[in-house]
FINU-296493 format. One record per residue (C-alpha): residue number from 1; residue in three letters; x, y, z. Coordinates in Angstrom, 3 decimals. Layout:
% residues N
+------+------+----------+----------+----------+
| migu | base |        x |        y |        z |
+------+------+----------+----------+----------+
|  NUM |  Ala |        X |        Y |        Z |
...
+------+------+----------+----------+----------+
END
This chain:
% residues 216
+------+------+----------+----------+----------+
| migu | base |        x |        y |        z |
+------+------+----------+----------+----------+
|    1 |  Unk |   10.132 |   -5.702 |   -7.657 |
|    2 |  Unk |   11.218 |   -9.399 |   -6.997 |
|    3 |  Unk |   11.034 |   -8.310 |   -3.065 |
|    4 |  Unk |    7.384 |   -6.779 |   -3.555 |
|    5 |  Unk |    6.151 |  -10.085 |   -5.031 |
|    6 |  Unk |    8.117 |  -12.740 |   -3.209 |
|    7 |  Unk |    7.068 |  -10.477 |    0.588 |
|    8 |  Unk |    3.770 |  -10.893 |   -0.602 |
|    9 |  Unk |    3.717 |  -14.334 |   -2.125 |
|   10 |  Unk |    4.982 |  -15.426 |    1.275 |
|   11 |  Unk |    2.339 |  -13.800 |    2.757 |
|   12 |  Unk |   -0.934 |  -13.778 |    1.214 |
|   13 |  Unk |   -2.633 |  -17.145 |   -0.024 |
|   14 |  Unk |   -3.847 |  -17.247 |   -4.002 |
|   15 |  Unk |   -7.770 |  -16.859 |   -2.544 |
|   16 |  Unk |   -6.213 |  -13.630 |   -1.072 |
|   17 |  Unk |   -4.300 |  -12.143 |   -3.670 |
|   18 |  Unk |   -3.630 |  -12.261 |   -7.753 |
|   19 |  Unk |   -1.070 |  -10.654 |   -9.524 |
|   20 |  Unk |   -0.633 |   -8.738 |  -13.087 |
|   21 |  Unk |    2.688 |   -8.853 |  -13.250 |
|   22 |  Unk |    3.359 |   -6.908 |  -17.500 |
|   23 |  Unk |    6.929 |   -7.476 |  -18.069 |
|   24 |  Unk |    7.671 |   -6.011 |  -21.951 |
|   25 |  Unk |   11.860 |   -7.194 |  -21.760 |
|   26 |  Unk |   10.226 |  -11.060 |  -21.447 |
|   27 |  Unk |   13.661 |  -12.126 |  -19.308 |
|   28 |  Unk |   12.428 |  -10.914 |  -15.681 |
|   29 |  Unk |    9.837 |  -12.073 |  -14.678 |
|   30 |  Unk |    8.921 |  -15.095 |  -16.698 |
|   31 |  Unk |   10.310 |  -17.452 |  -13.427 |
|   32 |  Unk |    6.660 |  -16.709 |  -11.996 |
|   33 |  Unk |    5.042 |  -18.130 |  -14.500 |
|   34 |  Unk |    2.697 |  -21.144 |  -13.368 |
|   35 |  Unk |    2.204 |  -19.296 |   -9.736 |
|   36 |  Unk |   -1.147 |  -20.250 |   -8.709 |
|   37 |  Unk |   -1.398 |  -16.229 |   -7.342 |
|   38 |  Unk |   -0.909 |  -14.950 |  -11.273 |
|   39 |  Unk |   -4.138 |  -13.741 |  -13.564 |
|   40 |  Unk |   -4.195 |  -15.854 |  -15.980 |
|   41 |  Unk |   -1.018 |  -18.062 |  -15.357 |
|   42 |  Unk |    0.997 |  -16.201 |  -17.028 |
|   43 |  Unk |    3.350 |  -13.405 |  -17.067 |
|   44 |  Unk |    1.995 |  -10.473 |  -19.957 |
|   45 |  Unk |    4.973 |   -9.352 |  -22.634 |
|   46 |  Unk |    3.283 |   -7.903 |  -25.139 |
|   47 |  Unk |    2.481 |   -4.088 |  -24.738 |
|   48 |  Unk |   -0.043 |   -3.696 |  -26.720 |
|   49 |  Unk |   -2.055 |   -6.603 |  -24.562 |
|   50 |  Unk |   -1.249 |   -5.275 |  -21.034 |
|   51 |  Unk |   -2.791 |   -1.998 |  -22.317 |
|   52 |  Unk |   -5.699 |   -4.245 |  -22.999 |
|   53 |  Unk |   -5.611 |   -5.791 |  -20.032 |
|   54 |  Unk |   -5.306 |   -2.698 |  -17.717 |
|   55 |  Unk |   -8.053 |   -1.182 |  -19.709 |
|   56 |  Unk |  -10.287 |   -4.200 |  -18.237 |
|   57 |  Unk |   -9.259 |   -4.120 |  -14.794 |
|   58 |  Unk |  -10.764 |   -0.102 |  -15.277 |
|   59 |  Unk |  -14.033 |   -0.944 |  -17.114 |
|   60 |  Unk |  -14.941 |   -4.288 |  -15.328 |
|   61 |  Unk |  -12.810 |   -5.093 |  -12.472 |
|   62 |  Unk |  -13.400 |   -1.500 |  -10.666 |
|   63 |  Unk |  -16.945 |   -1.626 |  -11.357 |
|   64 |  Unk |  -17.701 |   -5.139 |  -10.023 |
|   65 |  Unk |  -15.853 |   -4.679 |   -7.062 |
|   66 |  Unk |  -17.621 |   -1.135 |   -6.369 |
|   67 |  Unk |  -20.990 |   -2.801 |   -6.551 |
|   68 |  Unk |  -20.508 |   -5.633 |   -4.326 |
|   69 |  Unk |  -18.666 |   -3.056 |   -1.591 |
|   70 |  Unk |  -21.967 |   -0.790 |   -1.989 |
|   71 |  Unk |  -23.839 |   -3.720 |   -2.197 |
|   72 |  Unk |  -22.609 |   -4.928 |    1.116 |
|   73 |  Unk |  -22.617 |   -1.439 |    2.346 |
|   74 |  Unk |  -19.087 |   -1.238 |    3.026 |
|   75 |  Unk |  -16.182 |    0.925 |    2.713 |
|   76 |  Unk |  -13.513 |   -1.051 |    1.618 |
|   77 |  Unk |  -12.221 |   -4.299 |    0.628 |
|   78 |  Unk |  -11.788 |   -5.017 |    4.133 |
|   79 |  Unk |  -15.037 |   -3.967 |    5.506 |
|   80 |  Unk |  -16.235 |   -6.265 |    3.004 |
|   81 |  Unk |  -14.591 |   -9.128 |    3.450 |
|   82 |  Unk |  -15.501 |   -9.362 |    7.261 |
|   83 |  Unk |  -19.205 |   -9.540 |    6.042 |
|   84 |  Unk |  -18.173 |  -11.832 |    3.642 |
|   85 |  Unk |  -16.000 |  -14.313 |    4.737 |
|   86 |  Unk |  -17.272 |  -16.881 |    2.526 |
|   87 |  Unk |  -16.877 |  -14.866 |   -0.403 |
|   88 |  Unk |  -13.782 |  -12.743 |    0.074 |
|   89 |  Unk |  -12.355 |  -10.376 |   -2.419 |
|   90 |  Unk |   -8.735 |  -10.648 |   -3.376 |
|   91 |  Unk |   -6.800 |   -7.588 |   -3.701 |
|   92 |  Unk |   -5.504 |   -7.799 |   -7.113 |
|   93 |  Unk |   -2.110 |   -6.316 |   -7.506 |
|   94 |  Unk |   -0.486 |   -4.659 |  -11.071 |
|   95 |  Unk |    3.115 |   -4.937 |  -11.220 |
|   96 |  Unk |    4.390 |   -2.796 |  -14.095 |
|   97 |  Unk |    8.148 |   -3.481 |  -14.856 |
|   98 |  Unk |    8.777 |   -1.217 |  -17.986 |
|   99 |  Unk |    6.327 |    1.451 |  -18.344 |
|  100 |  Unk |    8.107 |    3.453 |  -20.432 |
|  101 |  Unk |    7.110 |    0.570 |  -23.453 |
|  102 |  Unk |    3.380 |    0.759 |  -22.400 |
|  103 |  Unk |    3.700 |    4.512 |  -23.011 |
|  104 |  Unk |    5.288 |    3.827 |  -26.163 |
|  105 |  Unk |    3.130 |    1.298 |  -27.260 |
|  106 |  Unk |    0.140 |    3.811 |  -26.724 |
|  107 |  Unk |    1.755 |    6.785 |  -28.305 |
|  108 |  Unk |    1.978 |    4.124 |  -31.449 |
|  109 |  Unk |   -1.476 |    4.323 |  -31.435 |
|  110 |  Unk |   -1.781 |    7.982 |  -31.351 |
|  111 |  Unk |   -1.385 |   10.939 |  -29.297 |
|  112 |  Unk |   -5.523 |   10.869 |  -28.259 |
|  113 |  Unk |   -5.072 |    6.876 |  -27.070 |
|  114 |  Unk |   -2.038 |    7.905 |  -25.603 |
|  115 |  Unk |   -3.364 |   11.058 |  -23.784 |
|  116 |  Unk |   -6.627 |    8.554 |  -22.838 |
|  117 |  Unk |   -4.275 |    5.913 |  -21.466 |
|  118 |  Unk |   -2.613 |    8.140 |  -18.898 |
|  119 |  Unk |   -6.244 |    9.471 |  -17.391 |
|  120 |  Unk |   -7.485 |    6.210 |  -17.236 |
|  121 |  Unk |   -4.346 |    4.664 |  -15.279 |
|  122 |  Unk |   -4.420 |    8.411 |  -12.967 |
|  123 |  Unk |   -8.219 |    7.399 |  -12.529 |
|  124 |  Unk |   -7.538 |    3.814 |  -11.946 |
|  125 |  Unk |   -4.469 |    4.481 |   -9.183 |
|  126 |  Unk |   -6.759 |    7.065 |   -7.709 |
|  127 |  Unk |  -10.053 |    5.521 |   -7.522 |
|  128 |  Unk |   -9.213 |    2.104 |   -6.527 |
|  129 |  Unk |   -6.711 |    1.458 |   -3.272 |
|  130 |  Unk |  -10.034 |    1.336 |   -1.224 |
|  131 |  Unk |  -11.406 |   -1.889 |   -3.588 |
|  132 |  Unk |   -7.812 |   -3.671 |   -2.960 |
|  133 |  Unk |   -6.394 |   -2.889 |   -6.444 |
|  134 |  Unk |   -2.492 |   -2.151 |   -6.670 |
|  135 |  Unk |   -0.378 |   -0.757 |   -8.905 |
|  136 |  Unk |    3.526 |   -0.883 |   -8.771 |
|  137 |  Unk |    5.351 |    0.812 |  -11.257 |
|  138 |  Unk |    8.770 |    0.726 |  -12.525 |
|  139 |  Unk |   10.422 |    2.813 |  -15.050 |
|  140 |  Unk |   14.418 |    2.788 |  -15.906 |
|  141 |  Unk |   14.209 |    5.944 |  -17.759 |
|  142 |  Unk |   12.717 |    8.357 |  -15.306 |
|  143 |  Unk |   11.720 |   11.562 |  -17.740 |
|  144 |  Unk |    9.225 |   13.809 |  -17.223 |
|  145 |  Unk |    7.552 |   12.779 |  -20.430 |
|  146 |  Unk |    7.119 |    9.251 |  -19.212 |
|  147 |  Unk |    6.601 |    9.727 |  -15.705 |
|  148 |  Unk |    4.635 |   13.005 |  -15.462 |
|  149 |  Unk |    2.849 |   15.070 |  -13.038 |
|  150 |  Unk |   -0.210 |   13.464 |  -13.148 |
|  151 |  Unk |    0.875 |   10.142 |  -12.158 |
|  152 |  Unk |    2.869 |   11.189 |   -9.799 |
|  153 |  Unk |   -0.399 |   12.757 |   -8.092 |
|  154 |  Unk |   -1.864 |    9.756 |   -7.852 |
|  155 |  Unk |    0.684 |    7.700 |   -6.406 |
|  156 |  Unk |    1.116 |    7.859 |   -2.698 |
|  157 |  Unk |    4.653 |    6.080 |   -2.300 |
|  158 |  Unk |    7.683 |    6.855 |   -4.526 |
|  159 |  Unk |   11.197 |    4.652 |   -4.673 |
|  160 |  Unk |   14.180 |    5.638 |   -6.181 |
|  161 |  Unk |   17.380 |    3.887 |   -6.635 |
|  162 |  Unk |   20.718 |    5.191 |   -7.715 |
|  163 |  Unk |   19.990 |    7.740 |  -10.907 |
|  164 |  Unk |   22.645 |    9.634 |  -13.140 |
|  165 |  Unk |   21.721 |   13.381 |  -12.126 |
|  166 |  Unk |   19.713 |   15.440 |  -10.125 |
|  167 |  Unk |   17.750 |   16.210 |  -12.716 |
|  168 |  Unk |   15.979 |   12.547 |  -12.376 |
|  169 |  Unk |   15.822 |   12.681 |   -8.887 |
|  170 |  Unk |   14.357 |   15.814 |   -9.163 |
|  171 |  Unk |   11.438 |   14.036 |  -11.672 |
|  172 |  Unk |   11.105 |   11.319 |   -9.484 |
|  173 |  Unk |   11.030 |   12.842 |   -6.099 |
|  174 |  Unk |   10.799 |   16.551 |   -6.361 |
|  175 |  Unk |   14.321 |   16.850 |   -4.918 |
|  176 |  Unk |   17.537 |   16.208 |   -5.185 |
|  177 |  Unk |   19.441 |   13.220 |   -3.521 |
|  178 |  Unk |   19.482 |    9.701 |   -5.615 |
|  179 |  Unk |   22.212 |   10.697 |   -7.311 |
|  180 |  Unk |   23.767 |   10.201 |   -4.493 |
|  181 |  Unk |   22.882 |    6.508 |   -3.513 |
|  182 |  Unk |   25.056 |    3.808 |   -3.110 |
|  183 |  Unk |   23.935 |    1.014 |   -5.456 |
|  184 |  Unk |   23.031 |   -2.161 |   -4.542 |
|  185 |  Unk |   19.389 |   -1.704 |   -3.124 |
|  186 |  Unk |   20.536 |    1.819 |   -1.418 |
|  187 |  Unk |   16.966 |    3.530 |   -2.023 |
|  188 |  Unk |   14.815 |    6.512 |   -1.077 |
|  189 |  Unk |   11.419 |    6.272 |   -0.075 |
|  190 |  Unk |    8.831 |    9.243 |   -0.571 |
|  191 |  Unk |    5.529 |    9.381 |    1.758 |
|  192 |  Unk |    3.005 |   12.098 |    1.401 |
|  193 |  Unk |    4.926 |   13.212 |    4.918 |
|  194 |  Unk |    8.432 |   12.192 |    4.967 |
|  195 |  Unk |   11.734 |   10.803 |    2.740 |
|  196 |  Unk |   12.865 |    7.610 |    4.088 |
|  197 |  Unk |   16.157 |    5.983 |    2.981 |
|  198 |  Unk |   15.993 |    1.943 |    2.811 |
|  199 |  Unk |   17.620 |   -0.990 |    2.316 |
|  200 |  Unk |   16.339 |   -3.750 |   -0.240 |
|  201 |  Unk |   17.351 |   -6.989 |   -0.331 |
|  202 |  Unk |   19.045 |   -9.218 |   -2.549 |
|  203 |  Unk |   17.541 |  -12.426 |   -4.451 |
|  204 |  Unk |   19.588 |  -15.146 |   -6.192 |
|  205 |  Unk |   18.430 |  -16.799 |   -8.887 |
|  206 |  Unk |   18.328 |  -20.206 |   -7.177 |
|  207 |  Unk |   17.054 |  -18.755 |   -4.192 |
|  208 |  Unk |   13.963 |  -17.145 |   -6.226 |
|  209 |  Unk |   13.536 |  -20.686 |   -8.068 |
|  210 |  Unk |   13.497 |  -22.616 |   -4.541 |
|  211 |  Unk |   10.890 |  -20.263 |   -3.520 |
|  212 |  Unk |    8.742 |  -20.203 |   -6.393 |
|  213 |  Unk |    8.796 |  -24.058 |   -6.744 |
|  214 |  Unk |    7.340 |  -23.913 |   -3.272 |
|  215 |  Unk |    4.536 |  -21.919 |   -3.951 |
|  216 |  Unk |    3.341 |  -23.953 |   -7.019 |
+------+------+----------+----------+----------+
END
């Protein structure tokens, strides 16, 4: 995750791109705090407010940005932005770190808000790659029950790192093979065509402060 952000902090400008980054452990992400590029300023912990806030992004965000694309008479983001140059659209990008606690959190709240929780995040990773929203997310505990058929559906990459059995591979990827991974950013990357295995890359503390500091 600290390679997704930091690729695309180096990257993209803050008129370009904002982040969501929901981090429910509080000890990974706050070092992005402050980044110019971050909704808000600040890094969400609380579960029960990143459900809030994700339940926005579906009821206000998606809708605004669907009727200035129409509006425009565009396709996509990027049609619309090279009618619009003065007035460009920044793809807004939800990084996810636990999601096992936001499914928690909502199955505190009942099975029904729980149930309603999932459909709208399916609808909202479905619907909304062509208005420039993203969603990454991460899960340590990689069970059916928390990441189930329906969201895999809807998402068009998968990642896997090293897992304890086949049995989690075989939730995360439909198939066996992270069990046998390396560690160490050894990874295996599913397309809608193809299983890729990857390399990530490593970021020290310092390293990640140096960089941040520069963005600021």
């Amino acid at each position: 995750l600290y390679s997704i952000i930091v690729s695309l902090l180096h990257k993209l400008s803050p008129e370009d791109l904002e982040f969501l980054i929901v981090d429910p452990k509080q000890t990974d992400f706050h070092f992005f705090e402050g980044v110019p590029h971050l909704r808000g300023h600040r890094v969400l912990t609380d579960a029960n407010e990143a459900l809030d806030a994700i339940e926005l992004i579906n009821n206000e965000d998606k809708e605004i940005r669907t009727q200035l694309i129409r509006s425009a008479k565009s396709r996509d983001i990027d049609s619309y932005n090279k009618k619009n140059p003065e007035n460009r659209m920044k793809r807004l990008v939800v990084v996810i770190d636990e999601y096992a606690d936001l499914v928690q959190a909502a199955e505190l709240q009942g099975k029904d808000f729980r149930r309603n929780f999932e459909t709208n995040l399916c609808m909202l990773a479905q619907r909304v790659r062509n208005l420039g929203i993203h969603l990454v997310i991460a899960t340590q505990q990689p069970r059916a029950t928390i990441v189930t058929s329906s969201l895999k559906a809807v998402l068009p990459y998968r990642v896997s790192f090293r897992l304890p059995s086949h049995v989690d591979s075989q939730t995360i990827l439909d198939r066996a093979g992270a069990e046998d991974l390396l560690g160490k950013g050894d990874m295996l990357l599913m397309t809608d065509s193809d299983i890729i295995r990857m390399q990530g890359f490593f970021i020290l503390e310092a390293q990640l402060l140096d960089f941040i500091e520069s963005k600021k």
